[in-house]
C-alpha angles and dihedrals in degrees: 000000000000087000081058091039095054092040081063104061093028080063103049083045091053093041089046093050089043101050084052096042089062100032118028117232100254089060097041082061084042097057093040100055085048100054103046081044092059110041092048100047092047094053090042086060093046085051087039081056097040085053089201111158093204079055107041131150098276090046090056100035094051085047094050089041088054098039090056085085076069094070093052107031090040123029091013078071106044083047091061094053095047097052087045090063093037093055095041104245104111095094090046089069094055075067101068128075094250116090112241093256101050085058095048095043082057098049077048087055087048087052093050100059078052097054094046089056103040077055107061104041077058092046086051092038096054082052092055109049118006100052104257109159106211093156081101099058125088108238098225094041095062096037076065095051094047085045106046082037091051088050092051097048093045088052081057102051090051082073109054088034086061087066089070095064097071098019138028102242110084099102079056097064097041088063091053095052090049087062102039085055082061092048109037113024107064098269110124098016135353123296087232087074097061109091109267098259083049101052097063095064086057091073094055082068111084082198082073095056086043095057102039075046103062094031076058098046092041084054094058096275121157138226080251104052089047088047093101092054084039094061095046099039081062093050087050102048086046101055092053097047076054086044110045082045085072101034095056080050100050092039092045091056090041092051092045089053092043090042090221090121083125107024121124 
């Protein structure tokens, strides 16, 4: 237990020093602060240009704000498996005494801290300048919901990010699900406006729950009235750490007999 315990921070410590030793820190802020700007002010002047009411500025801006978690806790972690089979290195890890999935949960902990704070300049950037009113929302009622709501994406993101393991396609998927989380979560406008058979694949998406979660918190909602989306968004997050547990076994054993460990 200790020895999986130690792999994981060995392995946010690894992935930290990696992703700095590539891209400085100024320009890592740089690039974060960018790409939640822009997301978000490109989706609030298509809503600016829709002119719905139910799907205003401040609607748009506060669900691009939360679904930036998605970039980090989700494809921040598929990423990371599929670099680790383009550069070679997949089958190295086999070598050491911490089981595949213990190193990917803690390059999902790195991505976590990521995602918090990616978050949160989006959170106050969508404050600033698009509108959002957040004067109404308790501070340590929505850093539950962006945490509960981070542990649940990154969860996610284990699972596609198993994929990698045994194919190649798992940054692919990452990227689909980035976009799905733009199309079929709230984000951008309400669930009710997808057609009906659609509307029921939106709530396998703890990005869904996240984001109904903070609109209700920066409305005055309390611990208590989230409780319910709270609770799900746990189970969830749960079942896919179990899940991409399994998965990362039964991948890593199908990679060894196929011999495509690192194969890209």
């Amino acid at each position: 237990m200790m020895r999986n315990v130690t792999g994981v921070k060995a392995s946010a410590l690894v992935a930290m020093r990696s992703q700095f030793a590539v891209v400085g820190p100024v320009l890592w802020l740089i690039q974060i602060l960018s790409t939640a700007l822009f997301q978000m002010w490109f989706f609030v002047l298509v809503s600016d240009f829709a002119g719905d009411p139910a799907a205003g500025p401040a609607y748009v801006a506060l669900g691009n704000a939360v679904s930036s978690l998605t970039y980090a806790a989700v494809y921040g972690v598929t990423m990371a498996a599929g670099s680790e089979k383009h550069i070679g290195t997949m089958a190295s890890i086999l070598g050491t005494p911490t089981r595949m999935y213990y190193v990917f949960l803690g390059k999902g902990a790195y991505q976590s801290v990521i995602g918090l704070f990616t978050v949160t300049v989006s959170l106050l950037l969508s404050s600033w300048l698009f509108g959002v009113d957040l004067s109404g929302a308790d501070p340590l009622t929505l850093a539950t919901v962006l945490v509960v709501t981070c542990f649940a994406m990154v969860g996610f993101g284990m699972v596609i990010g198993s994929v990698g393991v045994y194919l190649r396609s798992s940054m692919v998927l990452g990227s689909i699900v980035l976009y799905l989380g733009l199309l079929l979560c709230g984000v951008n406008f309400p669930i009710a406006y997808l057609p009906g058979w659609l509307q029921p694949a939106s709530y396998a998406f703890p990005l869904t729950y996240g984001v109904e979660a903070v609109r209700r918190v920066a409305m005055g909602a309390g611990l208590a009235d989230v409780s319910h989306l709270l609770i799900v968004m746990l189970a969830m997050g749960a079942a896919f750490y179990v899940l991409a547990y399994l998965l990362f076994e039964v991948f890593e054993r199908l990679a060894l007999r196929r011999g495509s460990l690192d194969m890209f």
